[in-house]
C-alpha positions in Angstrom: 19.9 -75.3 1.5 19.9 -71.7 2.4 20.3 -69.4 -0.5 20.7 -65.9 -0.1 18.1 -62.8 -1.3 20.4 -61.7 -3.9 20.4 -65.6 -5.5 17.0 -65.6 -5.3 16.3 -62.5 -7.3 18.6 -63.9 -10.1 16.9 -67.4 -10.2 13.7 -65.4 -10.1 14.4 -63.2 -13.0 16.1 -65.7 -15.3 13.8 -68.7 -14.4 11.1 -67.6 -17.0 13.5 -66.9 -19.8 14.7 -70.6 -19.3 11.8 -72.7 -18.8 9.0 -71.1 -21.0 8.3 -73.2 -23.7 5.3 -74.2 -26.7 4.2 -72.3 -29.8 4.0 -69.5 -27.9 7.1 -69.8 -25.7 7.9 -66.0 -27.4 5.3 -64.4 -25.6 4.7 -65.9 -22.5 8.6 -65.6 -22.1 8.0 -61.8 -21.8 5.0 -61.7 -19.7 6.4 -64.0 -17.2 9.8 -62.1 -17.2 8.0 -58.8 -17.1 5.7 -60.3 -14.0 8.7 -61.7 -12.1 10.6 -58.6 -12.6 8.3 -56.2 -10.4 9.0 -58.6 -7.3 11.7 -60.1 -7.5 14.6 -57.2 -8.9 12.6 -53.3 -8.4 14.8 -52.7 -5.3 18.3 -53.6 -6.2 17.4 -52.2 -10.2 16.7 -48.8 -8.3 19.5 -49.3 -6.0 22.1 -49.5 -9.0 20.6 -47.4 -11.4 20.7 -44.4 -8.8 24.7 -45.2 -8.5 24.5 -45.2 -12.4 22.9 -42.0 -12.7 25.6 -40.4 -10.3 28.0 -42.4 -11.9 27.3 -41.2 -15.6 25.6 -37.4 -14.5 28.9 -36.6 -12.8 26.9 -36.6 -9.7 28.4 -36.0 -5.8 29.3 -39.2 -4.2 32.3 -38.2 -2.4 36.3 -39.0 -3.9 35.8 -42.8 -2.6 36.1 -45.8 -5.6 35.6 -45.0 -8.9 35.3 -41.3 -8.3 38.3 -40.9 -6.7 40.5 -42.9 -9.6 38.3 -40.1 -11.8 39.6 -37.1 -9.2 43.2 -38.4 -9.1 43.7 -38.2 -13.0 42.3 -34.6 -12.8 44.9 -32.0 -13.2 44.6 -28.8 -10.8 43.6 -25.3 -12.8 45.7 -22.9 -12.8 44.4 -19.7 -10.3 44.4 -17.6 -13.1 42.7 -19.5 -15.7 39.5 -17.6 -16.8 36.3 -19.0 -17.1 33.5 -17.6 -18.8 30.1 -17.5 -18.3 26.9 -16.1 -20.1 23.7 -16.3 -19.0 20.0 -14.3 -18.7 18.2 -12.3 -16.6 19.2 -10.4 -13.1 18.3 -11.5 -9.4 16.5 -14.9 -8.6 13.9 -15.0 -11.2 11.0 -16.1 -8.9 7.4 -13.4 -9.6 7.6 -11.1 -11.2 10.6 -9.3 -13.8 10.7 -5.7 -13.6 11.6 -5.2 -16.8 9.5 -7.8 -18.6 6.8 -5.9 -17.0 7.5 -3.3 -18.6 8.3 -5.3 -22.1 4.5 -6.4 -21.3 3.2 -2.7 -20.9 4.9 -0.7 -23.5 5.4 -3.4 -26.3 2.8 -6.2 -25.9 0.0 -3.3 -24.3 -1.0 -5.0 -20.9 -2.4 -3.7 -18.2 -1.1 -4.4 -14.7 -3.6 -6.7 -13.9 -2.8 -8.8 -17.0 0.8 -8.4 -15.8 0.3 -9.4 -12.1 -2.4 -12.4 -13.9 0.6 -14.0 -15.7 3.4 -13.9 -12.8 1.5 -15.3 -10.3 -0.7 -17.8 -11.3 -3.2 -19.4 -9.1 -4.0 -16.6 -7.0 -7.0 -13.4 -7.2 -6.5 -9.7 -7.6 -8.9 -8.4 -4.5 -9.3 -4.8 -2.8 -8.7 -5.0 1.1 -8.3 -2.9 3.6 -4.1 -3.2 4.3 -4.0 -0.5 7.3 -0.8 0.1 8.6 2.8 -1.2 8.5 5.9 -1.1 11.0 9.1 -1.5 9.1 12.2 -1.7 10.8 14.9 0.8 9.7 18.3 -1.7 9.4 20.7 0.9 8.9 19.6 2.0 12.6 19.9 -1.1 14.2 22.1 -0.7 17.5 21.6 2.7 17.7 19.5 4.9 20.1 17.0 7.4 17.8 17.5 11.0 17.5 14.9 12.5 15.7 13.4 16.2 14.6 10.8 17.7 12.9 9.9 20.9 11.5 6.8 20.8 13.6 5.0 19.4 17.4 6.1 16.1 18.4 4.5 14.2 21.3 6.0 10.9 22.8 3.8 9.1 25.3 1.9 12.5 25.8 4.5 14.5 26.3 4.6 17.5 24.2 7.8 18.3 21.9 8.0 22.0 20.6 9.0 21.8 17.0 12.8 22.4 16.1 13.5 20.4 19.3 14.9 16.6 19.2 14.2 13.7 20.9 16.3 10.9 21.6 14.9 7.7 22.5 17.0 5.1 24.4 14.8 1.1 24.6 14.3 0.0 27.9 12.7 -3.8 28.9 9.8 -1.2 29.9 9.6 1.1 26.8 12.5 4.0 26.6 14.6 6.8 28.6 13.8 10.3 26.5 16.2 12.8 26.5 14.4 16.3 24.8 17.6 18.5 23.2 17.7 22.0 21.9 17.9 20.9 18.0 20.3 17.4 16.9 23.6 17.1 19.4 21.8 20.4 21.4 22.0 20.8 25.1 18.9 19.0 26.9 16.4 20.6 27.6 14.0 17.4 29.7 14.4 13.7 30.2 12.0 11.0 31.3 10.5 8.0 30.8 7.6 6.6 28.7 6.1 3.1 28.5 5.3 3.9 24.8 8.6 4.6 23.0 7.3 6.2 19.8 7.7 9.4 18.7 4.8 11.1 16.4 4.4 14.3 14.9 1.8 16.8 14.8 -0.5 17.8 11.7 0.9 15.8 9.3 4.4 17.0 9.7 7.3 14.4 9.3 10.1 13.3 11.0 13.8 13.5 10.1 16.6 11.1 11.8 18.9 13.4 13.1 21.9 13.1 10.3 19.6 10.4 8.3 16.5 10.0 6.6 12.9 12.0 6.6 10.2 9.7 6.9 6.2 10.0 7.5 4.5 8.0 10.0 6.0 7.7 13.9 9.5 6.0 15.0 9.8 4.3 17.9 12.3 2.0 18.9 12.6 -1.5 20.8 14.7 -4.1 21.9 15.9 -7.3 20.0 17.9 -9.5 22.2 18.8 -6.2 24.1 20.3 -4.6 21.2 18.6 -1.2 20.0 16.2 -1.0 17.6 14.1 1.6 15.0 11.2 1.2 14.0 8.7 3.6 11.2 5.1 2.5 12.0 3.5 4.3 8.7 0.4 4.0 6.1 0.6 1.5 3.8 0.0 4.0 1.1 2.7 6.2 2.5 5.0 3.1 2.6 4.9 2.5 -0.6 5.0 6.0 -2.1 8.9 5.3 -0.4 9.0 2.0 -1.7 8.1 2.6 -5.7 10.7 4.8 -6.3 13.5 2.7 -4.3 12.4 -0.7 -7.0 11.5 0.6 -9.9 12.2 3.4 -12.4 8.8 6.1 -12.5 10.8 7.5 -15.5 9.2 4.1 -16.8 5.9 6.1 -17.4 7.1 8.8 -19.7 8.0 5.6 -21.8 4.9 4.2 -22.4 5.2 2.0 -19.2 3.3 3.8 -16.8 1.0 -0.1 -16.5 4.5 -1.8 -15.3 4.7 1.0 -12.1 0.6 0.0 -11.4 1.6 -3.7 -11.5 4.8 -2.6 -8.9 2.4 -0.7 -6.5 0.6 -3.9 -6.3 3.0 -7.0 -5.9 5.2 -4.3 -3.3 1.8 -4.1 -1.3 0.7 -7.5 -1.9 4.3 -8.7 -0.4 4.2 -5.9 2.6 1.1 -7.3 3.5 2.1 -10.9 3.6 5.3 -10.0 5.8 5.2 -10.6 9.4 9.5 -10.8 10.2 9.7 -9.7 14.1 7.8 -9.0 16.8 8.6 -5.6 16.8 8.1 -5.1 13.3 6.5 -6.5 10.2 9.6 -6.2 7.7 12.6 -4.1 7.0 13.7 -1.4 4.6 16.4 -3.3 2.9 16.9 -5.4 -0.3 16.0 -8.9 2.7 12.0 -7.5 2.4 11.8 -4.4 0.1 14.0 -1.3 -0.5 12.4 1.6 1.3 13.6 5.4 1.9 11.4 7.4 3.4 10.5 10.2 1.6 13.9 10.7 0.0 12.8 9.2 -3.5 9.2 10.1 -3.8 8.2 11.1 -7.0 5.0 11.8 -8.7 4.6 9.2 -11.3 5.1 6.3 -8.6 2.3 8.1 -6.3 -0.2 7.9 -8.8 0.7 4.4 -9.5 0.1 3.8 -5.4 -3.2 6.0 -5.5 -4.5 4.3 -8.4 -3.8 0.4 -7.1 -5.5 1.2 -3.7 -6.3 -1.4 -1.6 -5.3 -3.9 -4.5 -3.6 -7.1 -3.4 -2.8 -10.7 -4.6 -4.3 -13.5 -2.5 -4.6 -16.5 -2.2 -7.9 -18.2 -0.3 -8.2 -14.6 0.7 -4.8 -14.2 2.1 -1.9 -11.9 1.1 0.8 -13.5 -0.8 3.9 -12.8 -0.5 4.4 -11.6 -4.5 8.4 -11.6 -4.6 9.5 -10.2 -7.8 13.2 -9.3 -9.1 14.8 -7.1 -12.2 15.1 -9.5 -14.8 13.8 -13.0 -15.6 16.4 -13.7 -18.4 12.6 -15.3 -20.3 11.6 -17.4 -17.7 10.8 -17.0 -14.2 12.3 -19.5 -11.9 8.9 -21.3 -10.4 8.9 -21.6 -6.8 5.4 -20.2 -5.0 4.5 -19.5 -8.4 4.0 -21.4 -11.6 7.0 -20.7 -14.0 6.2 -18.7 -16.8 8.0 -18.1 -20.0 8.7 -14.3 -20.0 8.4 -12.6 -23.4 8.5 -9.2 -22.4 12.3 -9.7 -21.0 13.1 -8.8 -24.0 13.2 -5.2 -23.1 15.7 -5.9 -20.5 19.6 -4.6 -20.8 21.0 -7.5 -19.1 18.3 -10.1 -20.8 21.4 -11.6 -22.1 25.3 -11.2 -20.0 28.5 -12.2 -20.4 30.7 -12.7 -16.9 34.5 -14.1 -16.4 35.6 -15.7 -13.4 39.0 -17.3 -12.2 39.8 -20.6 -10.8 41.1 -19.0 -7.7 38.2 -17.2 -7.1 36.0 -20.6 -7.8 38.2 -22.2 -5.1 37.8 -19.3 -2.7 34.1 -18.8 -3.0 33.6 -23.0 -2.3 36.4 -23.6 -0.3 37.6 -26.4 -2.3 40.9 -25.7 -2.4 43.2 -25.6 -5.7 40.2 -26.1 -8.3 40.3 -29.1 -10.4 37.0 -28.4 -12.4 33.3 -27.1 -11.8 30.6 -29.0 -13.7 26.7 -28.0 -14.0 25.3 -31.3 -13.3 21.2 -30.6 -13.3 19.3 -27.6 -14.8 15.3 -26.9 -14.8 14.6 -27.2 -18.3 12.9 -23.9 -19.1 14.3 -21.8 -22.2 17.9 -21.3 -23.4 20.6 -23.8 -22.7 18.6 -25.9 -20.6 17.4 -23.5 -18.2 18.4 -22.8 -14.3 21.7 -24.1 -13.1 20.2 -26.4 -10.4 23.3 -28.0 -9.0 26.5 -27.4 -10.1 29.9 -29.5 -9.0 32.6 -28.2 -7.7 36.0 -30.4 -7.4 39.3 -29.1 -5.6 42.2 -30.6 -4.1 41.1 -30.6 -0.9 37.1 -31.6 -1.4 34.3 -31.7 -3.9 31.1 -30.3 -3.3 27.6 -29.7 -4.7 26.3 -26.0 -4.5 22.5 -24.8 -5.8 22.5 -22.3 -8.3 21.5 -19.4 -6.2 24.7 -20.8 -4.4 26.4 -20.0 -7.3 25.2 -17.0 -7.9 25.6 -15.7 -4.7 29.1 -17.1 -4.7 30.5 -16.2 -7.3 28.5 -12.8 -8.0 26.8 -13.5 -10.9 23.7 -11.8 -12.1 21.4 -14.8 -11.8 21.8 -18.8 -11.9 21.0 -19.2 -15.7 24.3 -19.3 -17.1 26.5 -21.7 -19.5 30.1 -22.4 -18.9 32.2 -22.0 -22.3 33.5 -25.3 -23.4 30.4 -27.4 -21.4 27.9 -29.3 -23.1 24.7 -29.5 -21.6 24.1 -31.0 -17.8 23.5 -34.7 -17.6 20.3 -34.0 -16.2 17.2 -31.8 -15.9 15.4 -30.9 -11.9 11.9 -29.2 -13.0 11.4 -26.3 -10.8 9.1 -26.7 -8.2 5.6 -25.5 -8.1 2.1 -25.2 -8.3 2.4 -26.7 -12.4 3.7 -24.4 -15.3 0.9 -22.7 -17.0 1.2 -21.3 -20.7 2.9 -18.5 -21.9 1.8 -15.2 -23.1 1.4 -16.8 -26.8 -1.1 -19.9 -24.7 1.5 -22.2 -25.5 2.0 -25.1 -22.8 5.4 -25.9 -21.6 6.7 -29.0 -21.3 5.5 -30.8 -18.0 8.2 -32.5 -16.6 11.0 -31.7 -19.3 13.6 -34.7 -19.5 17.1 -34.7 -20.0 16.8 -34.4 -24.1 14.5 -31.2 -23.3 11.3 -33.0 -24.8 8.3 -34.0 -22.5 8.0 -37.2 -21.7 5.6 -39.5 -23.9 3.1 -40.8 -21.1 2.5 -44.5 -21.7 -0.6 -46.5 -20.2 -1.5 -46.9 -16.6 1.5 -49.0 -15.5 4.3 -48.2 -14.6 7.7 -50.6 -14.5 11.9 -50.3 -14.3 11.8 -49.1 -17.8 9.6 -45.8 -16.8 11.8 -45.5 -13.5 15.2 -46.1 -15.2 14.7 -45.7 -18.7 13.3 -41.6 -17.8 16.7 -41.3 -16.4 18.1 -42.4 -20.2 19.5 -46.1 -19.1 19.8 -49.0 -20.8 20.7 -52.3 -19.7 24.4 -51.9 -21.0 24.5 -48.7 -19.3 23.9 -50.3 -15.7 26.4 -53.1 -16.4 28.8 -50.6 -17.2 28.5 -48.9 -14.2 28.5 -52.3 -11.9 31.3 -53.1 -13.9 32.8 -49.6 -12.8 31.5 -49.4 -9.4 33.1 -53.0 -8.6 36.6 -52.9 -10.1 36.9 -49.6 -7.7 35.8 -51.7 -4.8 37.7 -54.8 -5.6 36.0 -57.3 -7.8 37.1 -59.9 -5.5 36.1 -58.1 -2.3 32.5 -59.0 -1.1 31.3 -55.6 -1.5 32.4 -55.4 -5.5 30.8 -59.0 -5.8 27.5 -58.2 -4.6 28.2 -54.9 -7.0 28.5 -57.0 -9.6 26.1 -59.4 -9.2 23.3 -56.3 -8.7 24.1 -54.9 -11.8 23.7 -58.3 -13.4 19.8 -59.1 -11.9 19.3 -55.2 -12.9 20.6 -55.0 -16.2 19.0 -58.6 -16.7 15.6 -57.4 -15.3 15.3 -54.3 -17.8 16.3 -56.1 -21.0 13.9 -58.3 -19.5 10.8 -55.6 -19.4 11.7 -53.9 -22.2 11.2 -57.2 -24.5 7.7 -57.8 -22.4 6.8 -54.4 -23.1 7.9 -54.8 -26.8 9.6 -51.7 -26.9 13.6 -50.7 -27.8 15.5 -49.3 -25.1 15.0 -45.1 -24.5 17.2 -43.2 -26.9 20.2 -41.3 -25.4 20.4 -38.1 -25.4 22.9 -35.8 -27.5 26.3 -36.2 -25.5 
C-alpha cells in the first residue's frame, strides 16, 4: 500500500516511543526517538517552525490566513496620532563616531591611532604615497565652467592672462573654450582643446565664476552627455577642504586636537579607497565626503592633515574605505567593520534624542495607506533597548510592508535607526549585525557573540547539533509549534487539504522536539520576557 511522505515521517517518529521496551526501555526510547528524528521530521520541523517564528515575531507574510483575520481586527490610527520615539546617536553608525572620538581624545586620552585602532578593527595603520585626487564638483553638474583667477591660467597650452575667464564647454573630443574679459565679460578668444582642464600658474587658485575658490585644476567632462566639473587636486590639499567641512577644528582648543588627527586619516583613508566615475574618483557631497574648496580651511585642521601624512588604513595593503558618521549613540553599527561598543559617545549632544512622528506621516513615508500600526520586529542586540532597529513592520489599509532600519530612518527623518517606540516592548527577535566578529570594547570586555532574543549569548552545547538548537535558539517549544499549526490551519480551513497537511506538520514537528528534547535530557528553552 502506498503511504504518503508525510505518513511516513509520523510512523517514523512515533514508532520508537511505541515499541521500545526492557529495563531500559527509558533510555533507548530517547536515543532511538532522537536518532529517528534527524531523518525522518528536520525538514517539515524547519518548515513549520519558520511559519511559527513569523507567526509569533509579528513577522511579514502578506494579509493572507491568519494574518489577515489579525489585520481585519486592527483599527486604523488616527493621522494625527503622535508617536514617539527616542533613540541614540546621529547618521548610520558604521566606523567611526565623530564625537566619540573626541569622547576618546579629551576624556579617556587617546591618540588617533588608538582611536582609528578601535573603529576599524582588522585592518593596519601604513604610510603610502596617496598622490592625487579628482573629485567631481555636484553642485556643478549640468553646467559649463566659468572660472578665474587672480593669476596666469593655461588650458591645453594656451595661455590665460590673469583677471581673464575661461569657460569651458565638454565635447565627445575634450571642450570648446571661450576666454572673456573677467566673469559674464565680452570674449576675448575661443578654441578648442583636447585636454579640457584649466590650471593656474605659481600656485595661484581658481575661483568658479559666482561659486567656490578651490586649489588644484578644473576641468570638465561628459556623463551621458550631460556636463560635468571636475577639481583634480593634492590629496593634502583635498583634505585641508575636507577637515573643516566634517568636523569641528574648534575641537582642538578643547583638548581634542587627537580626534581631528584621527579625521585627517579615516577622510584620506576613505578618498583613497573611492573610485565612483570614470571621470572622477568621488564627489564633494555628503554621497563621498563634504568638501569646499578653500572656503573652510582653517589652521587647526591643516596641522591635523600635515601631521597624518601619508597615513592610511589598509587592509592586505589596500585602502579601506573608513566610513565614519557624527554619533554612534554607544555602539557602532558593524558592517565592514567589527561593531564596537562606543564609550566616548558619551560626549555627544544627541547621544541620547527624543523625536515625535504622526501616523499620517508613517503612512506617507511607506505608502501603506491609512496606518494601522508599525511594529520593530528584529533589532541587533548591541547596547540600550536591544540595539539597531533591523526591520520594522509597517501595516496600513491598503498594504503591509517590511522596511530596514536605515529605511526608517531615512523615511521618516530620524537621527539614526536605534530608537524605541513608546508603548512597545522589545522586538521578538534579534539580527546580529554583520561583520568581520565583534571585538572588545575599550574596557576589553567581549560582547556577546551571537546575542539571542533574551539579550544573553547563547550557551554552546557539544558538537552536535539537532531541532532543539535550530528551533529552540529561536525560543520554541513544542506547544508553541502546535499552536501555530493549530493557527496556521484554522485560517486555511482545517478541512481543506492545505490546513490538513498544516496540521499534521505541526504534529510530526511538535512530536519530533518533545521527542529530542527528552533524548537530550534537557527542559524546553526558557521564553523570553514578553
Amino acid at each position: 500500500m502506498h503511504r504518503s511522505p508525510l505518513r511516513n515521517a509520523l510512523r517514523a517518529v512515533r514508532r520508537p516511543l511505541s515499541t521500545a521496551r526492557g529495563p531500559d526501555a527509558s533510555r533507548r526510547r530517547r536515543r532511538a526517538a532522537a536518532a529517528k528524528l534527524s531523518a525522518a521530521v528536520s525538514a517539515p520541523m524547519l518548515a513549520v517552525a519558520a511559519v511559527a517564528v513569523s507567526v509569533t515575531a509579528g513577522g511579514a507574510g502578506g494579509t493572507d490566513g491568519a494574518a489577515a483575520a489579525h489585520l481585519d481586527t486592527v483599527p486604523v490610527v488616527d493621522a494625527q496620532t503622535v508617536f514617539t520615539l527616542r533613540g541614540h546617536g546621529h547618521g548610520h553608525g558604521r566606523g567611526m563616531g565623530q564625537w566619540g572620538a573626541y569622547g576618546y581624545a579629551k576624556d579617556h586620552g587617546w591618540s588617533a591611532e588608538q582611536i582609528i585602532g578601535h573603529y576599524y578593527g582588522g585592518t593596519e595603520l601604513q604610510r603610502i604615497d596617496t598622490g592625487g585626487i579628482s573629485v567631481r564638483l555636484m553642485g556643478l553638474d549640468g553646467e559649463d565652467l566659468s572660472v578665474t583667477s587672480d593669476g596666469p591660467m593655461t588650458v591645453d597650452g594656451h595661455e590665460v592672462p590673469a583677471g581673464a575667464a575661461v569657460t569651458l564647454r565638454p565635447t565627445p573630443g575634450g571642450a570648446d573654450v571661450t576666454v572673456t574679459q573677467g566673469c559674464g565679460g565680452a570674449p576675448t578668444d575661443s578654441f578648442a582643446v583636447g585636454d579640457p582642464r584649466v590650471s593656474p600658474a605659481g600656485g595661484a587658485k581658481l575661483t568658479v565664476c559666482g561659486g567656490n575658490t578651490y586649489r588644484g585644476d578644473l576641468g570638465v567632462a561628459l556623463d551621458g552627455g550631460a556636463p560635468r566639473t571636475v577639481n583634480h587636486v593634492g590629496m593634502a590639499d583635498y583634505l585641508r577642504g575636507v577637515l573643516p567641512e566634517e568636523i569641528s577644528a574648534g575641537w582642538a582648543d578643547k583638548g581634542a586636537g587627537e580626534a581631528l588627527r584621527a579625521q585627517a586619516i579615516a577622510a584620506r583613508s576613505y578618498a583613497a579607497a573611492e573610485d565612483r566615475y570614470a571621470y572622477a574618483e568621488t564627489c564633494d557631497t555628503q554621497a563621498c565626503q563634504v568638501y569646499g574648496g578653500t572656503a573652510e580651511e582653517d589652521p587647526r585642521t591643516d596641522a591635523a592633515v600635515a601631521d597624518t601624512a601619508g597615513m592610511v588604513v589598509t587592509r592586505g595593503g589596500q585602502p579601506v574605505a573608513t566610513e565614519f558618521s557624527a554619533s554612534t549613540g554607544g555602539w557602532t553599527a558593524g558592517g565592514d567593520f567589527p561593531a564596537v561598543e562606543d564609550a566616548g559617545d558619551t560626549a555627544s549632544p544627541v547621544h541620547d534624542w527624543t523625536q515625535t512622528v504622526t501616523a499620517q506621516q508613517v503612512s506617507e513615508a511607506f505608502g501603506v495607506g491609512p496606518l494601522q500600526e508599525m511594529t520593530v520586529t528584529a533589532r541587533n542586540g548591541l547596547g540600550a533597548d536591544g540595539g539597531r532597529v533591523v526591520t520594522m513592520r509597517v501595516v496600513g489599509a491598503d498594504k503591509t510592508v517590511e522596511v530596514s532600519g536605515p529605511e526608517v530612518r531615512t523615511g521618516l527623518g530620524l537621527k539614526s535607526d536605534w530608537f524605541t517606540i513608546d508603548g512597545q516592548g522589545p522586538a521578538a527577535s534579534v539580527i546580529p549585525p554583520e561583520s568581520s566578529g565583534l571585538i572588545p570594547d575599550s574596557s576589553g570586555v567581549l560582547p556577546p557573540a551571537v546575542p539571542d532574543s533574551s539579550g544573553q549569548a547563547p550557551e554552546s552545547g557539544g558538537g552536535e547539533s539537532g531541532p532543539l538548537d535550530i528551533v529552540g535558539g529561536a525560543g520554541l517549544t513544542a506547544e508553541d509549534i502546535r499552536r501555530a499549526a493549530d493557527a496556521l490551519s484554522g485560517a486555511m480551513g482545517a478541512d481543506s487539504k492545505l490546513g490538513s497537511a498544516i496540521d499534521a506538520i505541526g504534529g510530526v514537528a511538535a512530536d519530533g522536539l518533545q521527542a529530542y528534547t527528552d533524548a537530550r535530557g534537557e527542559g524546553p528553552p526558557e521564553q523570553p520576557e514578553p
